[in-house]
One Martini backbone bead per residue (centre of mass of N, CA, C, O) as a GRO file, in nm:
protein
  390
    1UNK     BB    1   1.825  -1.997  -2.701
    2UNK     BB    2   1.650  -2.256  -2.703
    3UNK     BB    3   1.426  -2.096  -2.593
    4UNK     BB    4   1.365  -1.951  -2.742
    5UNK     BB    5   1.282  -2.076  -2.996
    6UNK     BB    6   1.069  -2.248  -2.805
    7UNK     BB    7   0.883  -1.971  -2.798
    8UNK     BB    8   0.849  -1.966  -3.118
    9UNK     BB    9   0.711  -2.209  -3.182
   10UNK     BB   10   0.480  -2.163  -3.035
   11UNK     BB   11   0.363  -1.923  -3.145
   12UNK     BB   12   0.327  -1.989  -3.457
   13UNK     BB   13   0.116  -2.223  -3.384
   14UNK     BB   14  -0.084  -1.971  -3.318
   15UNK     BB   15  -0.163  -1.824  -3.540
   16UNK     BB   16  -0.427  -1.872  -3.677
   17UNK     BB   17  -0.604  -1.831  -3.452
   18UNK     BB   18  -0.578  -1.525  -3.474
   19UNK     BB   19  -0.622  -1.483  -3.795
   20UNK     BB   20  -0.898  -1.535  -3.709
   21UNK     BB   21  -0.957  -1.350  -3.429
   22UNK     BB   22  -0.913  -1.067  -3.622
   23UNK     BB   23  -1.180  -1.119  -3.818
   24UNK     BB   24  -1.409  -1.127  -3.581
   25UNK     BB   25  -1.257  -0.938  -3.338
   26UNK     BB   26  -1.263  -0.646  -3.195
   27UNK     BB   27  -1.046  -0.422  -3.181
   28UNK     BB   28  -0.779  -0.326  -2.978
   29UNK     BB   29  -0.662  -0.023  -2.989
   30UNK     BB   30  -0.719  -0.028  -3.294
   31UNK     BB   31  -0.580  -0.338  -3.300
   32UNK     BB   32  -0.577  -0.614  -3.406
   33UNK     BB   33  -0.458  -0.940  -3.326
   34UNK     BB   34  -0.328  -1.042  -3.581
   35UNK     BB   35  -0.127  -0.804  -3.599
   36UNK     BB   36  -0.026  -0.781  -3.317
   37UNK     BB   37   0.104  -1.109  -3.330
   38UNK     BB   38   0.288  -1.059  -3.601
   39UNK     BB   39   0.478  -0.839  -3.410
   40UNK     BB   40   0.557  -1.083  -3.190
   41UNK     BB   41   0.692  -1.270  -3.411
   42UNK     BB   42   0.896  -1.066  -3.522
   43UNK     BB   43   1.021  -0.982  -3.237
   44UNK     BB   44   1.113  -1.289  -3.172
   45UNK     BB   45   1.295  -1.310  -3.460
   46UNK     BB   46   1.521  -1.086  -3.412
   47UNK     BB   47   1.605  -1.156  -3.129
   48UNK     BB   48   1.736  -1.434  -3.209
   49UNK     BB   49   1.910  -1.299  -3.433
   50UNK     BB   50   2.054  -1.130  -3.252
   51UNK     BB   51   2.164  -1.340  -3.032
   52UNK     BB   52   2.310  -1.511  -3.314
   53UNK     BB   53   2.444  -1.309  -3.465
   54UNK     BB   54   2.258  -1.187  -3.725
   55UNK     BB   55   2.322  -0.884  -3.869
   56UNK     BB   56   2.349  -0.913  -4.159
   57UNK     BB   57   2.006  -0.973  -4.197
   58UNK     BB   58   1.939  -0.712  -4.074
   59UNK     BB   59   2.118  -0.433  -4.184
   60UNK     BB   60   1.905  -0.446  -4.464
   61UNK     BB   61   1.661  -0.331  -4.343
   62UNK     BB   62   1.720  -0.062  -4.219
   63UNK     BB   63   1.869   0.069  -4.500
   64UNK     BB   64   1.550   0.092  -4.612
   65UNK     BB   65   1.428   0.291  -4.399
   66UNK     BB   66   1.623   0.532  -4.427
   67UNK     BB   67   1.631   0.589  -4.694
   68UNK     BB   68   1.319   0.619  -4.716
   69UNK     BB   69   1.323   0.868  -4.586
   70UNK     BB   70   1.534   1.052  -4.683
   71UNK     BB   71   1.384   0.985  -4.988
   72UNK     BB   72   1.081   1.006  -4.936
   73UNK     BB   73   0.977   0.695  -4.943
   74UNK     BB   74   0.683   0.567  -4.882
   75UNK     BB   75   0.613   0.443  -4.521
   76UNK     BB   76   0.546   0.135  -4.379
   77UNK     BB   77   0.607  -0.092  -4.097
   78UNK     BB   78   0.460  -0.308  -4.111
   79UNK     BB   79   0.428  -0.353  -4.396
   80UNK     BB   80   0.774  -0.423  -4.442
   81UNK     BB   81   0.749  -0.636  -4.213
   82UNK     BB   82   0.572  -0.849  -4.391
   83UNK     BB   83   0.759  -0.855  -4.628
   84UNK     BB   84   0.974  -1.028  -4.443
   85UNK     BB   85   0.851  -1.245  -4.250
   86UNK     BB   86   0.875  -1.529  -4.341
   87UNK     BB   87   1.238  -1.503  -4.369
   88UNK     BB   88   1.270  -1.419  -4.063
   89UNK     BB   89   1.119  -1.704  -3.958
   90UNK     BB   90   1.334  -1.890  -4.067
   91UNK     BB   91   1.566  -1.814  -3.975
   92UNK     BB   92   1.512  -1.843  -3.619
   93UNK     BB   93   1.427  -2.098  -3.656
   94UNK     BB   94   1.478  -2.421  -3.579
   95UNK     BB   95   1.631  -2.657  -3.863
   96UNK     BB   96   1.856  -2.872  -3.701
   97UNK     BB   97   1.591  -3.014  -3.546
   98UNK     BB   98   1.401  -3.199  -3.368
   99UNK     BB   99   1.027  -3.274  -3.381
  100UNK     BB  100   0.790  -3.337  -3.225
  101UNK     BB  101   0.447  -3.469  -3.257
  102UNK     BB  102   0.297  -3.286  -3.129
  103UNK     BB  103   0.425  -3.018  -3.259
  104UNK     BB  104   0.296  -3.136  -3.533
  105UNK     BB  105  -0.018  -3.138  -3.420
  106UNK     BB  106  -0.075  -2.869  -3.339
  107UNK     BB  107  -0.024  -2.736  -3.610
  108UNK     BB  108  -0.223  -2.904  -3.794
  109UNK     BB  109  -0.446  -2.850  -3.658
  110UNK     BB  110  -0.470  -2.540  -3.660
  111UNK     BB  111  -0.450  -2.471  -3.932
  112UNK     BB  112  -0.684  -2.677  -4.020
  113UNK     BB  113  -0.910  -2.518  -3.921
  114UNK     BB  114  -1.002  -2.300  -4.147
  115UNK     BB  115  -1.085  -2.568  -4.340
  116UNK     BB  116  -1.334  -2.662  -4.171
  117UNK     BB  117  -1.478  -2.365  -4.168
  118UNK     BB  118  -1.462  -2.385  -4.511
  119UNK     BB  119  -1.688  -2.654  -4.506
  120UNK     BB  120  -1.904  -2.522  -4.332
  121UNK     BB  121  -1.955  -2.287  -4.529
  122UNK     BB  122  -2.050  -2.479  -4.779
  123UNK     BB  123  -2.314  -2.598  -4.603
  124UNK     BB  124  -2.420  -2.366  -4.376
  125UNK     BB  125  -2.340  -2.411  -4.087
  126UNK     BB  126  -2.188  -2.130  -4.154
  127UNK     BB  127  -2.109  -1.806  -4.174
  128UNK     BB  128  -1.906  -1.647  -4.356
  129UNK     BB  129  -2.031  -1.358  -4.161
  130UNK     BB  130  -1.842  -1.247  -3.886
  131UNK     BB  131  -1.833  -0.972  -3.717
  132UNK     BB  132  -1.600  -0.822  -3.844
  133UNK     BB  133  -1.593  -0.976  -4.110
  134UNK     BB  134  -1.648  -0.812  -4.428
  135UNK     BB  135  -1.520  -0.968  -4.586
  136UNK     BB  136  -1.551  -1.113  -4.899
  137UNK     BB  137  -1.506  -1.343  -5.134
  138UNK     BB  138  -1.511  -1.321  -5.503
  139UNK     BB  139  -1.678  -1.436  -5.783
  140UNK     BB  140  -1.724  -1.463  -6.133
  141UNK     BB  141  -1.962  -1.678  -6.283
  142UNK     BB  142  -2.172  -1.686  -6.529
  143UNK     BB  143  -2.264  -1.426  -6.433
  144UNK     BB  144  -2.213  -1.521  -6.124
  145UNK     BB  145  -2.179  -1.417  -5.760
  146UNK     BB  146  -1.919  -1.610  -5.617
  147UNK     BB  147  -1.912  -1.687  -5.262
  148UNK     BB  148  -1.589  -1.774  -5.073
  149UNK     BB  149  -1.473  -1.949  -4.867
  150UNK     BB  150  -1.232  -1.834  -4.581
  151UNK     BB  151  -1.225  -1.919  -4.269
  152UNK     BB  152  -1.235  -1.636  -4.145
  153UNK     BB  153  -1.006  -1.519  -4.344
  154UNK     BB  154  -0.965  -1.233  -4.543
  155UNK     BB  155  -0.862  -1.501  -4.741
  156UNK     BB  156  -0.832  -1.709  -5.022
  157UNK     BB  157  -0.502  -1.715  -5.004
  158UNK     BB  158  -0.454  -1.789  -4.715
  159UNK     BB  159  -0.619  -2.097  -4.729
  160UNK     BB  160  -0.427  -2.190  -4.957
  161UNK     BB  161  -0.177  -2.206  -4.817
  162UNK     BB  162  -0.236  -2.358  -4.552
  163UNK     BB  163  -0.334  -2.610  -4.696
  164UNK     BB  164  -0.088  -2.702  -4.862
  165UNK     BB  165   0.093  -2.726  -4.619
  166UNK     BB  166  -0.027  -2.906  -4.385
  167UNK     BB  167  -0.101  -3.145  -4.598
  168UNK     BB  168   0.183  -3.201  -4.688
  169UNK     BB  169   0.304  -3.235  -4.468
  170UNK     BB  170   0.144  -3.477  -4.348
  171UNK     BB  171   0.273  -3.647  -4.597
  172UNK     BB  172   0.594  -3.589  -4.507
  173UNK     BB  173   0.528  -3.790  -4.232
  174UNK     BB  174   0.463  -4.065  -4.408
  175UNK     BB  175   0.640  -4.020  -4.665
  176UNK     BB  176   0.925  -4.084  -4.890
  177UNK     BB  177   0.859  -4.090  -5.180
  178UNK     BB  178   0.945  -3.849  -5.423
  179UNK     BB  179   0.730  -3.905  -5.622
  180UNK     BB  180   0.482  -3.910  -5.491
  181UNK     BB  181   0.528  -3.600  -5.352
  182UNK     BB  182   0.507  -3.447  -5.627
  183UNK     BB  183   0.237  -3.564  -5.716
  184UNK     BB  184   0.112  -3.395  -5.494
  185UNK     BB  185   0.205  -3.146  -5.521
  186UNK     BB  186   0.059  -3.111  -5.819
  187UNK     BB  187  -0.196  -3.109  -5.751
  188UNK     BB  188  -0.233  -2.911  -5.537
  189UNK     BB  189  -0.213  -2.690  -5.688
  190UNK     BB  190  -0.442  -2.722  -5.883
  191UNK     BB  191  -0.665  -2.695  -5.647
  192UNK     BB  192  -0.586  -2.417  -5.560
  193UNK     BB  193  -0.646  -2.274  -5.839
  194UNK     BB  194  -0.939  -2.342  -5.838
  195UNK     BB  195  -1.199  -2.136  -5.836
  196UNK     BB  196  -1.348  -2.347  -5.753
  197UNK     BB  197  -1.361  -2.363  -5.412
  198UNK     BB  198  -1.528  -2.592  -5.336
  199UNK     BB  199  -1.437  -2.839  -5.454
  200UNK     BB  200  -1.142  -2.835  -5.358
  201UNK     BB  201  -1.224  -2.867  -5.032
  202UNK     BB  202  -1.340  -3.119  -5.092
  203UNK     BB  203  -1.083  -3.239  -5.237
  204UNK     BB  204  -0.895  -3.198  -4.964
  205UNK     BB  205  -1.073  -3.383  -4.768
  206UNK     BB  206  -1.019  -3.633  -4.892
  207UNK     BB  207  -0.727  -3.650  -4.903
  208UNK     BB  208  -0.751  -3.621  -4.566
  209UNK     BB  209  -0.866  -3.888  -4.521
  210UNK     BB  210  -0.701  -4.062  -4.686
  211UNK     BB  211  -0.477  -4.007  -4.520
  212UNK     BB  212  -0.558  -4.063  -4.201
  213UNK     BB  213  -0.640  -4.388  -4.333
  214UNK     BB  214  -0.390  -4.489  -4.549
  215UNK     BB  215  -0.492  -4.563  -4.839
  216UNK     BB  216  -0.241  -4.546  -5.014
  217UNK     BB  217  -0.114  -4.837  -4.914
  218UNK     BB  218  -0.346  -4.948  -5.145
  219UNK     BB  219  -0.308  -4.999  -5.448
  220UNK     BB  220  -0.578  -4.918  -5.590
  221UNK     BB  221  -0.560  -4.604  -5.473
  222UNK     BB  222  -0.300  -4.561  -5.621
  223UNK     BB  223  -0.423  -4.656  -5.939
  224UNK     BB  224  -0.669  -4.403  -5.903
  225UNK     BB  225  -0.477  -4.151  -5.862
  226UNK     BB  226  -0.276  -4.108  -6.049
  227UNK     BB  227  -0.474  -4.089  -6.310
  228UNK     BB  228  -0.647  -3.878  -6.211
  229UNK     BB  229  -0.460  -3.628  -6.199
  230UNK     BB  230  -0.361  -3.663  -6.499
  231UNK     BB  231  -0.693  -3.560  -6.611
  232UNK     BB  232  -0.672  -3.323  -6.422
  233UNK     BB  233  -0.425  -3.178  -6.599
  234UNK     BB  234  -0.581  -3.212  -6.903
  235UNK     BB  235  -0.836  -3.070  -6.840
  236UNK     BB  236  -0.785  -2.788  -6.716
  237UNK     BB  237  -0.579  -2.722  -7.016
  238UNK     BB  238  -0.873  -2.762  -7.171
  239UNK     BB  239  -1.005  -2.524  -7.043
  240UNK     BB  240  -0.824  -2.315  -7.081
  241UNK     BB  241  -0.687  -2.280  -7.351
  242UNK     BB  242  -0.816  -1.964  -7.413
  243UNK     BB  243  -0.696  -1.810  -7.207
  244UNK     BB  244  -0.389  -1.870  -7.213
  245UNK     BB  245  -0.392  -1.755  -7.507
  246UNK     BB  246  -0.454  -1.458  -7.446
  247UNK     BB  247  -0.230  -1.391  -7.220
  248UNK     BB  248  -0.027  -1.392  -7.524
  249UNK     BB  249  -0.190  -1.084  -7.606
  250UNK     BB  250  -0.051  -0.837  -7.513
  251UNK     BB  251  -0.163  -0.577  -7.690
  252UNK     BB  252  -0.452  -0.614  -7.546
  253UNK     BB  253  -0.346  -0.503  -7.278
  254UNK     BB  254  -0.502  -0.366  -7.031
  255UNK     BB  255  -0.759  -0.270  -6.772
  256UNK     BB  256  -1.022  -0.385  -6.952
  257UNK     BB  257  -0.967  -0.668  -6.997
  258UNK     BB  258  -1.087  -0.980  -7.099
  259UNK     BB  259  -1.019  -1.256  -6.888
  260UNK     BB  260  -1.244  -1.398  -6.702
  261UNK     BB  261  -1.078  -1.660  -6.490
  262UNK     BB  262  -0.780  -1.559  -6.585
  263UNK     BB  263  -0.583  -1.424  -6.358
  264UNK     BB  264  -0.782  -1.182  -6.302
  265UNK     BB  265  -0.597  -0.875  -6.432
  266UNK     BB  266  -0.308  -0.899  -6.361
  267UNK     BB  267  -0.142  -0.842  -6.559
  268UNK     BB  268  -0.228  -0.546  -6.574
  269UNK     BB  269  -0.072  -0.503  -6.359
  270UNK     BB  270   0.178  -0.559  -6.398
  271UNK     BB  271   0.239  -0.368  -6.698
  272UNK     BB  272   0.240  -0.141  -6.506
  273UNK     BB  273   0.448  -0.180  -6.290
  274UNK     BB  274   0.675  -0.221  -6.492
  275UNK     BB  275   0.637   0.093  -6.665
  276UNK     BB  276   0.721   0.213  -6.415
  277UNK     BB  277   1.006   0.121  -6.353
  278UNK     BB  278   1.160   0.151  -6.594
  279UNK     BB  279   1.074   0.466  -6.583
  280UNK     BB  280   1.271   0.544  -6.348
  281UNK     BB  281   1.475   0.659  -6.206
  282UNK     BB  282   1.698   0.517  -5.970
  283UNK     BB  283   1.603   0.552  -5.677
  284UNK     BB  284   1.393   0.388  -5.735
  285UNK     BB  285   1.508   0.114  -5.858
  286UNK     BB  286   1.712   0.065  -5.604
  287UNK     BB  287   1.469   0.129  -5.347
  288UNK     BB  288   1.182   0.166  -5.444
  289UNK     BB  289   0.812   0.294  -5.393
  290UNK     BB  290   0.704   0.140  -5.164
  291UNK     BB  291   0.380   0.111  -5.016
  292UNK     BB  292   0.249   0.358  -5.258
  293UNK     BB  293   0.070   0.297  -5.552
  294UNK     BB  294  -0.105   0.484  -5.646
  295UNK     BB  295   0.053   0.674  -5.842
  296UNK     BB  296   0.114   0.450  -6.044
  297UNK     BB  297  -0.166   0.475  -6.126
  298UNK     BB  298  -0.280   0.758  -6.175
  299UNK     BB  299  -0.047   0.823  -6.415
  300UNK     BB  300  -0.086   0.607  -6.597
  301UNK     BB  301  -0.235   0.490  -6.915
  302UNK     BB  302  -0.290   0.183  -6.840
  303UNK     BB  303  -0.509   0.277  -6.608
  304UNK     BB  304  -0.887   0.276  -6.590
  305UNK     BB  305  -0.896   0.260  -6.280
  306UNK     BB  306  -0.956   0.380  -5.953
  307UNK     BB  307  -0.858   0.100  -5.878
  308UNK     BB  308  -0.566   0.013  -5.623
  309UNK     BB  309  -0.360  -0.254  -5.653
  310UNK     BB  310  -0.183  -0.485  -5.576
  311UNK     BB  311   0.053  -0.673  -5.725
  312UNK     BB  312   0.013  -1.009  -5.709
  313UNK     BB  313   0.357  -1.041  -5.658
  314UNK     BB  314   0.621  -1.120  -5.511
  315UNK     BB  315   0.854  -0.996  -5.690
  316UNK     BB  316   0.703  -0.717  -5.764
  317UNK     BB  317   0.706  -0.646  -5.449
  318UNK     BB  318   1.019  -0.595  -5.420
  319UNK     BB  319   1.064  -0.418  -5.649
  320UNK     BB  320   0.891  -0.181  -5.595
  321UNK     BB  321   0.916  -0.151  -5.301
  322UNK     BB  322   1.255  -0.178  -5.285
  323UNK     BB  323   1.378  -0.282  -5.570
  324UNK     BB  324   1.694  -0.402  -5.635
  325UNK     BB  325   1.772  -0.416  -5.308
  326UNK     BB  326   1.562  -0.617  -5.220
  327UNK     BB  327   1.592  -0.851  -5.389
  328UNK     BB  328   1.865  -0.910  -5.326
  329UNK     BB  329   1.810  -0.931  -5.022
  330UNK     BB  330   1.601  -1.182  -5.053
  331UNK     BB  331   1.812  -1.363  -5.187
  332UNK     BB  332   2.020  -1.385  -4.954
  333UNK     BB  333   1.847  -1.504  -4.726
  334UNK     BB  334   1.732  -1.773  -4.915
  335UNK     BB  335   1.997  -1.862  -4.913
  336UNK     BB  336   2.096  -1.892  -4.609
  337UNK     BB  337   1.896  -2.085  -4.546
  338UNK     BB  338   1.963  -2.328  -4.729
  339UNK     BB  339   2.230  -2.342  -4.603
  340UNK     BB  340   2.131  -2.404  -4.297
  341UNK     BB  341   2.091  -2.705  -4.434
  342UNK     BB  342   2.093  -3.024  -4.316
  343UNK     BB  343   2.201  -3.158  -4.601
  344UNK     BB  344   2.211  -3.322  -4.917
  345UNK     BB  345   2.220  -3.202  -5.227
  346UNK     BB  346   1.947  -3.378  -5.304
  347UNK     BB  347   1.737  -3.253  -5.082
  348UNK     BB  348   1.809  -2.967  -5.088
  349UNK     BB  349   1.714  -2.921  -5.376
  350UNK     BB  350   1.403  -3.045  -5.359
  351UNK     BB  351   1.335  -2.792  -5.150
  352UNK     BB  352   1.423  -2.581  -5.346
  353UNK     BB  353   1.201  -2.694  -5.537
  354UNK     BB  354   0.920  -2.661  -5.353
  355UNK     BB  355   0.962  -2.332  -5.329
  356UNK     BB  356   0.983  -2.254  -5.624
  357UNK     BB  357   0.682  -2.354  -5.675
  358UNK     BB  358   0.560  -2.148  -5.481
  359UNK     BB  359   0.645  -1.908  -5.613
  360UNK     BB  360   0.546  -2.013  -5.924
  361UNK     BB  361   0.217  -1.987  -5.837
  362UNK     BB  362   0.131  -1.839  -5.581
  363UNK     BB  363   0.380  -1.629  -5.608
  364UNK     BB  364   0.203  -1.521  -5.899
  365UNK     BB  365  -0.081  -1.403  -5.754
  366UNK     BB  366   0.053  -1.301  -5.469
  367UNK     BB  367   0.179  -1.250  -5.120
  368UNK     BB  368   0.368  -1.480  -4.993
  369UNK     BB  369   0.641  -1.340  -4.826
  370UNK     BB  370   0.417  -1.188  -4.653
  371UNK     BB  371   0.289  -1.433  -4.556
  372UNK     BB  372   0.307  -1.620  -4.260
  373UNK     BB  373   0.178  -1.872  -4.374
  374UNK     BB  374   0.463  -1.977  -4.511
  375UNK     BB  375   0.704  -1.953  -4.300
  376UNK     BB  376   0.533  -2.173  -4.128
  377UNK     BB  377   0.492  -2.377  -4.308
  378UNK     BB  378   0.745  -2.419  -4.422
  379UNK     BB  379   0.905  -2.522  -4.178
  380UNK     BB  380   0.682  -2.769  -4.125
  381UNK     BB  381   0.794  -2.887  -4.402
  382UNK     BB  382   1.095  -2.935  -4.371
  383UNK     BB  383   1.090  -3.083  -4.096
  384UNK     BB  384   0.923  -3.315  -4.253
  385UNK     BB  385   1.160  -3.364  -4.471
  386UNK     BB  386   1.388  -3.405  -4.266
  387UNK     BB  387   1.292  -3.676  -4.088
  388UNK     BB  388   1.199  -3.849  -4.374
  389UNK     BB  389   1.532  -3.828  -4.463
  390UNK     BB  390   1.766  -3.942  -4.255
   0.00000   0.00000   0.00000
């Protein structure tokens, strides 16, 4: 057992280079490498959790996919274990296990290579898209389509992830005082949220340097980061204040509705999967609708044009592709992990209050927990909380 243990940490400590090399070199017969490597982590999940005999874990897994089967509802086994892939790998890893520093360092270089090369093209010194790589992340910024560097990754939401994963762990392998590490969290947040996507990775690289050279351990520093913090949150939130605003204007809310760089019509998909769900038969509601939204936007009423996108919201994804019995289910996991953690229960509380912070943040404007750079990231987040608090 602990062998494969410490094989699933090797593999997932390369995901990163994967998720990398998968969007820029050409499929081999047919299938990505980072798909592919997604899939050799996910079985060697499942053995994991086989060997240590938790098939509860496992056995409402397949009885989602058998009804979906049998009551016909549109079913893709790839994008379905995507779906749990990071509670998956969360409960597979050994979590109350001492990791060396070579193993947190090997993490961290990996994580953060993403990170160095939308630095780098920036800077214009790498090209934003290279060999298969064709997607390109963009947003409307005054009228002005601004291109934003992806580190080589899918897209920018993925490289959200992984860098405030692998620099907060970081964080928690140097500090103990859970108020810094809080507010270190509470601007991470913030700098990943800002749209201006060159700002925010410039912004993270310097306090990768502060981090680095360990500059915060001298008051001047921390009497500057503070308040600068602090300033960076009501600044956000007055600039934003209009914005906030209208996404309040429920009424308002159509597929057409003009809300600038403010969740960029995110709530517009909410509203229509919402309305969706409410409406359904029983057997939608219980077992959810699958992976094939097209329909639900097709017949929708609320939905005035031919773009089909995904939920955006991580809870809205367990629940229209299956129901209220996958909701319940990846609750039931989400449980399952944190009671699994040999902590004592104020530190408990912590990582579970750290956890619901990425949820109802990141996890509320894209599908946070079928992300597996969340799974691997959260693991070694959780890891590097637990030797800093023994």
């Amino acid at each position: 057992m602990e062998k494969l243990e410490k094989y699933l940490i090797y593999i997932v400590i390369l995901f990163p280079i994967f998720a990398v090399l998968g969007n820029i070199v050409p499929p081999i017969a047919g299938i990505k490498i980072n798909i592919a490597y997604s899939g050799l982590i996910m079985l060697f999940a499942f053995i994991v959790l086989f060997v240590k005999k938790r098939f509860n874990y496992i056995l409402p897994f397949f009885i989602i996919i058998i009804i979906h089967f049998i009551a016909g509802i549109p079913l893709n086994l790839i994008e379905i274990s995507a779906l749990y892939s990071s509670i998956f790998v969360l409960l597979a890893l050994p979590i109350n296990k001492n990791l060396s520093n070579h193993i947190f360092n090997f993490f961290l270089t990996f994580a953060l290579m993403p990170l160095t090369i939308a630095l780098l093209q920036i800077f214009k010194i790498i090209p934003l898209s290279f060999g298969e790589l064709k997607f390109i992340s963009g947003t409307i910024w005054e009228n002005d389509l601004v291109l934003r560097p992806n580190g080589f990754l899918y897209g920018v939401y993925e490289l959200s992830i992984l860098t405030i994963l692998a620099i907060i762990t970081l964080y928690y392998k140097k500090y103990k005082n859970i108020f810094n590490q809080l507010i270190f969290l509470s601007v991470a947040s913030i700098f990943i949220y800002q749209l201006k996507l060159r700002a925010s990775l410039i912004l993270w690289f310097l306090f990768l340097l502060l981090e680095t050279y360990q500059l915060f351990k001298q008051r001047s520093v921390k009497y500057l980061i503070y308040p600068l913090s602090i300033f960076l949150i009501i600044f956000l939130f007055k600039e934003n204040s209009e914005e906030i605003y209208n996404t309040l204007q429920i009424g308002k809310l159509k597929s057409t509705s003009d809300f600038g760089q403010f969740m960029t019509g995110r709530i517009n998909i909410w509203i229509v999967l919402i309305d969706a769900f409410s409406n359904a038969d029983l057997i939608n509601k219980i077992f959810g609708f699958g992976n094939d939204y097209s329909k639900i936007f097709m017949r929708s009423m609320l939905w005035e044009i031919d773009y089909v996108p995904g939920p955006h919201n991580s809870i809205l994804e367990f629940l229209i592709t299956n129901g209220i019995f996958g909701l319940l289910y990846l609750s039931y996991l989400i449980k399952k992990f944190f009671d699994s953690l040999d902590f004592n229960k104020t530190n408990k509380r912590k990582i579970l209050i750290i956890f619901l912070l990425f949820l109802f943040t990141l996890g509320m404007t894209g599908p946070l927990l079928s992300n597996l750079f969340f799974g691997i990231g959260f693991y070694f987040l959780t890891k590097a909380f637990y030797q800093s608090n023994k």
